[in-house]
DONU-281799 format. One record per residue: x, y, z of N, C-alpha, C, CB in turn. Coordinates in pm, 1 decimal. Glycine has a CB too. Example, Ala and Ser with C-alpha at 12.3 -4.5 7.8 and 13.67 -1.06 7.14 Angstrom:
BEGIN
+----------+----------+----------+----------+----------+----------+----------+----------+----------+----------+----------+----------+
|      npx |      npy |      npz |     capx |     capy |     capz |      cpx |      cpy |      cpz |     cbpx |     cbpy |     cbpz |
+----------+----------+----------+----------+----------+----------+----------+----------+----------+----------+----------+----------+
|   1319.0 |   -569.0 |    780.0 |   1230.0 |   -450.0 |    780.0 |   1320.0 |   -330.0 |    780.0 |   1130.8 |   -447.3 |    904.6 |
|   1285.0 |   -225.0 |    708.0 |   1367.0 |   -106.0 |    714.0 |   1290.0 |      3.0 |    787.0 |   1408.4 |    -59.8 |    572.5 |
+----------+----------+----------+----------+----------+----------+----------+----------+----------+----------+----------+----------+
// end
This chain:
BEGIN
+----------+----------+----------+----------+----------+----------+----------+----------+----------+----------+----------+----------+
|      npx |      npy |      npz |     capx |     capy |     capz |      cpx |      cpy |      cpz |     cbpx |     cbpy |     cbpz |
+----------+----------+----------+----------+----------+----------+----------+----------+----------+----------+----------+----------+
|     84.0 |   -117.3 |      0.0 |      0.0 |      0.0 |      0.0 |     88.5 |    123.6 |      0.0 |    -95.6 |     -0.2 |    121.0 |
|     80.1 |    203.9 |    -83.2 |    104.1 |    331.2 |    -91.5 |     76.2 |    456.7 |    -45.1 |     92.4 |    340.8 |   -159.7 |
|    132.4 |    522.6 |      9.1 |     48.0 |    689.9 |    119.2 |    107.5 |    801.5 |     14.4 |    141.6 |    737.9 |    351.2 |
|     55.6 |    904.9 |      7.3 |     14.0 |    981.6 |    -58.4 |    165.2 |   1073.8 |    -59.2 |   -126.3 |   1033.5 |     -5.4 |
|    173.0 |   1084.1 |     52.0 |    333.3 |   1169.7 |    125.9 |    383.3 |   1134.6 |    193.4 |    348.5 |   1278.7 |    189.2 |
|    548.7 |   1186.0 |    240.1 |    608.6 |   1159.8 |    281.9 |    632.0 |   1088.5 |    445.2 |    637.5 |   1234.7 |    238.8 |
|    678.2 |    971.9 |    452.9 |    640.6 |    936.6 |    577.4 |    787.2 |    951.8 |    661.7 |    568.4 |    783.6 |    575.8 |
|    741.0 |   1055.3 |    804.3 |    820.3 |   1097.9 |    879.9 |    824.7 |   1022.4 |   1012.8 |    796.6 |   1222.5 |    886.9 |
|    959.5 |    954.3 |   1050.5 |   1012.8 |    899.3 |   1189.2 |   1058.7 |    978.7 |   1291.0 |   1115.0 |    819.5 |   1173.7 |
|    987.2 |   1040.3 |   1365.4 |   1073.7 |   1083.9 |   1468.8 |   1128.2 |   1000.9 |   1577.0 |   1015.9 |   1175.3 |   1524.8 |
|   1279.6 |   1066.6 |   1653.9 |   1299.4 |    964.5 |   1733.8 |   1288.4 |    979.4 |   1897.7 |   1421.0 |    922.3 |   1695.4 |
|   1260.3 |   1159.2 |   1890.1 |   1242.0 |   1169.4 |   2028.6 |   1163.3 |   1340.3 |   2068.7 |   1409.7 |   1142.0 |   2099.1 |
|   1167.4 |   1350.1 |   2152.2 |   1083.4 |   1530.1 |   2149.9 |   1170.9 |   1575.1 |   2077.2 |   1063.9 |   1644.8 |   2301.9 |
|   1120.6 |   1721.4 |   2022.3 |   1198.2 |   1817.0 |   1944.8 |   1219.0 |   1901.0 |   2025.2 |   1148.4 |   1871.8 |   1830.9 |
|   1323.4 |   1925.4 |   2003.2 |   1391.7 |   2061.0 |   2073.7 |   1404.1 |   2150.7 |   2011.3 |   1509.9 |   2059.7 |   2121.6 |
|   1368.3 |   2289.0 |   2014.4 |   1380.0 |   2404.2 |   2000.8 |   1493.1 |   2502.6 |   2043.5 |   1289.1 |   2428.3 |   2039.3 |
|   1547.7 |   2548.3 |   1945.1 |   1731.9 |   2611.7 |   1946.6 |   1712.5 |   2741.9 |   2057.3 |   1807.3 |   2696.3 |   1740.7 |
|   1795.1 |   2748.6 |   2173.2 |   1741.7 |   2900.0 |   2236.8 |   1758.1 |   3038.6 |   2161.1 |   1820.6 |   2928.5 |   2371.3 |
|   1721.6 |   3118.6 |   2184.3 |   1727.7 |   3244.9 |   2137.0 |   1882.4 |   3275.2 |   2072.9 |   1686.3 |   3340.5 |   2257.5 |
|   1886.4 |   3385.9 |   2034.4 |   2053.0 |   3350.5 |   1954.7 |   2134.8 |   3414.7 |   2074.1 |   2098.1 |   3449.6 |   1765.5 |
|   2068.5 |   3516.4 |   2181.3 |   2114.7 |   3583.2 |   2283.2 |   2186.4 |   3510.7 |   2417.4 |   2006.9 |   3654.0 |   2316.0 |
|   2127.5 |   3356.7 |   2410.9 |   2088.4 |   3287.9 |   2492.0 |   2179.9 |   3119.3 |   2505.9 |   1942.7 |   3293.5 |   2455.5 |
|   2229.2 |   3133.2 |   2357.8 |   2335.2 |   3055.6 |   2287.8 |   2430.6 |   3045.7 |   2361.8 |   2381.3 |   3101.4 |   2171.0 |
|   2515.7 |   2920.8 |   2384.2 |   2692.3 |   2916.5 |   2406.4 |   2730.7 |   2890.6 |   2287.6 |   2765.5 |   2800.7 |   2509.0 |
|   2794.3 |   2952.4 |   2229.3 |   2849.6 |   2932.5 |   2120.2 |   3000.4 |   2935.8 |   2099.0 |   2795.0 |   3008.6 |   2051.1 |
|   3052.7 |   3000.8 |   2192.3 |   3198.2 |   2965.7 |   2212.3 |   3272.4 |   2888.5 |   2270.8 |   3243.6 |   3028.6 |   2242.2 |
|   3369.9 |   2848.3 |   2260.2 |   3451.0 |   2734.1 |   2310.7 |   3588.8 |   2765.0 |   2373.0 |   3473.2 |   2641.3 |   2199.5 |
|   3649.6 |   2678.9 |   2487.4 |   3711.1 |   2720.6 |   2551.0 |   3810.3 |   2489.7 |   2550.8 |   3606.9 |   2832.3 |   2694.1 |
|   3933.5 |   2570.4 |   2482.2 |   3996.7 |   2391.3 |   2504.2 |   4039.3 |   2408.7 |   2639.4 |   4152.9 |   2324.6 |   2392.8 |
|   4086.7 |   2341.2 |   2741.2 |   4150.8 |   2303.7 |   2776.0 |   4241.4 |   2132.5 |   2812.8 |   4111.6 |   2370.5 |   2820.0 |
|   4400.5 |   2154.0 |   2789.5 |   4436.6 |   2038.0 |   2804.6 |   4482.3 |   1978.1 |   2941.9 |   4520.0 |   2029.3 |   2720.7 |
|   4422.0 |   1860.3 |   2984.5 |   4426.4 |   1751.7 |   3090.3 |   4480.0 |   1639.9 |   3094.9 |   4333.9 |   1717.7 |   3116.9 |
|   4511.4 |   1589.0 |   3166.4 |   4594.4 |   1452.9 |   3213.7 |   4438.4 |   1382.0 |   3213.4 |   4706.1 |   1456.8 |   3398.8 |
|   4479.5 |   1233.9 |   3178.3 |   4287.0 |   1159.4 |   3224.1 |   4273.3 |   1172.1 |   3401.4 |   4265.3 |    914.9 |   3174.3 |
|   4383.8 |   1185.6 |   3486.2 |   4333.4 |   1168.8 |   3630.1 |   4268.2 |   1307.7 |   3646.9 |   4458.0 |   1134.0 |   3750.0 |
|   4313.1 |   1368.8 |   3569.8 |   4275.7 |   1545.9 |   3621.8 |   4131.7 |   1551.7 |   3589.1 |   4367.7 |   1694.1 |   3521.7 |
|   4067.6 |   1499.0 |   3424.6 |   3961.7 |   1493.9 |   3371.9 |   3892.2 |   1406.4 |   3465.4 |   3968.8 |   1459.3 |   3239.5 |
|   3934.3 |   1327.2 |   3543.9 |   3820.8 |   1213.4 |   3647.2 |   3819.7 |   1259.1 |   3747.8 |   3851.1 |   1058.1 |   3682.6 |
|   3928.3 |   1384.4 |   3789.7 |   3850.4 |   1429.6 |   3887.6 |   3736.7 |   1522.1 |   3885.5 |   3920.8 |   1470.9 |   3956.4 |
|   3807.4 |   1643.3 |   3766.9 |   3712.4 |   1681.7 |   3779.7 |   3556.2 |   1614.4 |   3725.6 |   3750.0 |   1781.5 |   3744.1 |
|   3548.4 |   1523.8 |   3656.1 |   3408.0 |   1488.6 |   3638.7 |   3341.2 |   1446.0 |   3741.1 |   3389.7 |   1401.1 |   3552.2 |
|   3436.2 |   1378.2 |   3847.4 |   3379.0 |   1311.7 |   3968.6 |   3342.0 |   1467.5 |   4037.5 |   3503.2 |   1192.9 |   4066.4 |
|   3389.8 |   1562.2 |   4086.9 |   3349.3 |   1652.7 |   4123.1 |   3218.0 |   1721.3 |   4064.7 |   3442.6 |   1708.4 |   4122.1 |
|   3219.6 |   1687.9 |   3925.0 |   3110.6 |   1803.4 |   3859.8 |   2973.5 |   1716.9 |   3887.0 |   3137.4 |   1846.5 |   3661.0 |
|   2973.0 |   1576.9 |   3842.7 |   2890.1 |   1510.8 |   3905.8 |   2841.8 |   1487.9 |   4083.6 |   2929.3 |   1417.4 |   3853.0 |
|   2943.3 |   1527.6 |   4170.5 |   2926.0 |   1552.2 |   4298.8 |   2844.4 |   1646.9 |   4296.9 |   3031.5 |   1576.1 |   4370.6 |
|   2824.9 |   1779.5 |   4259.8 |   2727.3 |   1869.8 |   4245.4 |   2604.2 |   1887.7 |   4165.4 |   2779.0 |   1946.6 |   4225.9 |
|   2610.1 |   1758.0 |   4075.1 |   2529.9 |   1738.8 |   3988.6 |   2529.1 |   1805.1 |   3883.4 |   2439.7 |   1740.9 |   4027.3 |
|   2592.6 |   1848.2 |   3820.0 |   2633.0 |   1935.0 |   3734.8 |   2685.8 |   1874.6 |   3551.5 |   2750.1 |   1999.9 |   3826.3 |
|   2760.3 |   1895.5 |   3460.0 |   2799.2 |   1822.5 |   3384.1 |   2947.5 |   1900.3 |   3390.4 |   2709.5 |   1805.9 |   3256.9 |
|   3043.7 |   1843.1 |   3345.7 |   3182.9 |   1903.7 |   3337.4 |   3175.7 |   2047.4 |   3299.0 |   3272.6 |   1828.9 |   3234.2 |
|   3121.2 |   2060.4 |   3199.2 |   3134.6 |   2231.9 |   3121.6 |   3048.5 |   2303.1 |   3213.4 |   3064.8 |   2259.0 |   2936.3 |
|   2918.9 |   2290.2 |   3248.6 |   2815.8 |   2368.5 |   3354.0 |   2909.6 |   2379.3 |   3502.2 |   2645.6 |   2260.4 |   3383.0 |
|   2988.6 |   2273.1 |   3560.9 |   3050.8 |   2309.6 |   3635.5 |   3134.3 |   2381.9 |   3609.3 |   3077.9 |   2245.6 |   3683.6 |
|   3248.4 |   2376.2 |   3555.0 |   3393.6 |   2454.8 |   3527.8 |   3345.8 |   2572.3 |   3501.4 |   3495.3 |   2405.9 |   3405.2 |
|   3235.9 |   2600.7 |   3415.0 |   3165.9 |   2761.2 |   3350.2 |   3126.4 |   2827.3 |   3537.7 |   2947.0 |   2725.3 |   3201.9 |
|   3100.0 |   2744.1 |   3602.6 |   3008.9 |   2863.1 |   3717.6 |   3140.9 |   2823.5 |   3780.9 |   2815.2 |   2830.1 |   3819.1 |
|   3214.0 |   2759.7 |   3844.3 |   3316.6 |   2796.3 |   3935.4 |   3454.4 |   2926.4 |   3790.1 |   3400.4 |   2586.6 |   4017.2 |
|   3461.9 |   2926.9 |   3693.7 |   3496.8 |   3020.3 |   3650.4 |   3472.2 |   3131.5 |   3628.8 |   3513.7 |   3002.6 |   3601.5 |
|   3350.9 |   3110.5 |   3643.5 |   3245.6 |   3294.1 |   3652.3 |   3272.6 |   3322.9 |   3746.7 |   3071.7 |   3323.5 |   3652.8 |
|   3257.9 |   3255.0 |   3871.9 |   3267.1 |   3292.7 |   4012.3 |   3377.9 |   3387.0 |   4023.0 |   3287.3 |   3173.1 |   4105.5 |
|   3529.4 |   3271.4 |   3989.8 |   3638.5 |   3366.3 |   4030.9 |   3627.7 |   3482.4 |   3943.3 |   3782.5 |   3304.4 |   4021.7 |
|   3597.5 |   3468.9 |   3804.2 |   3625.6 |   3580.0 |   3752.6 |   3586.2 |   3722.5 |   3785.1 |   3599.1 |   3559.6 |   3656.9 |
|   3465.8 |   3689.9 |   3919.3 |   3381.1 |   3786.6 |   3944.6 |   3486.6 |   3851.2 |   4089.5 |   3203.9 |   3719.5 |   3971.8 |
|   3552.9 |   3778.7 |   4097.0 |   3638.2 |   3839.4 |   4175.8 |   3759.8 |   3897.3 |   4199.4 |   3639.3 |   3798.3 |   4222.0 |
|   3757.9 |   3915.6 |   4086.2 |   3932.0 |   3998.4 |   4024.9 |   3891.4 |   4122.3 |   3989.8 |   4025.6 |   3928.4 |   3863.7 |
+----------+----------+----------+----------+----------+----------+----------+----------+----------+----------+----------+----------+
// end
């Protein structure tokens, strides 16, 4: 049997892009040893956090203090 149009699979909710104001769009490398990267993930997850959401607010922090 044949349908008329195109048949669409989605695979999960859609997400909607934030505002362009609202964006991270920049990037920041830094290089690590793997013990350094496990700690800090073990830490960022201690706060519940993800690696980048942590490192971003304890870096805002200090920065807010210089």
């Amino acid at each position: 049997m044949l349908t008329s149009g195109p048949i669409v699979a989605t695979v999960g909710p859609m997400r909607r892009r934030k505002p362009k104001a609202a964006r991270k769009e920049d990037v920041v490398r830094v290089r690590l040893t793997a013990e350094q990267k496990d700690a800090l993930t073990r830490a960022a997850k201690k706060a519940g956090l993800d690696v980048s959401g942590w490192i971003r607010s304890i870096a805002l922090r200090e920065a807010g203090r210089s």
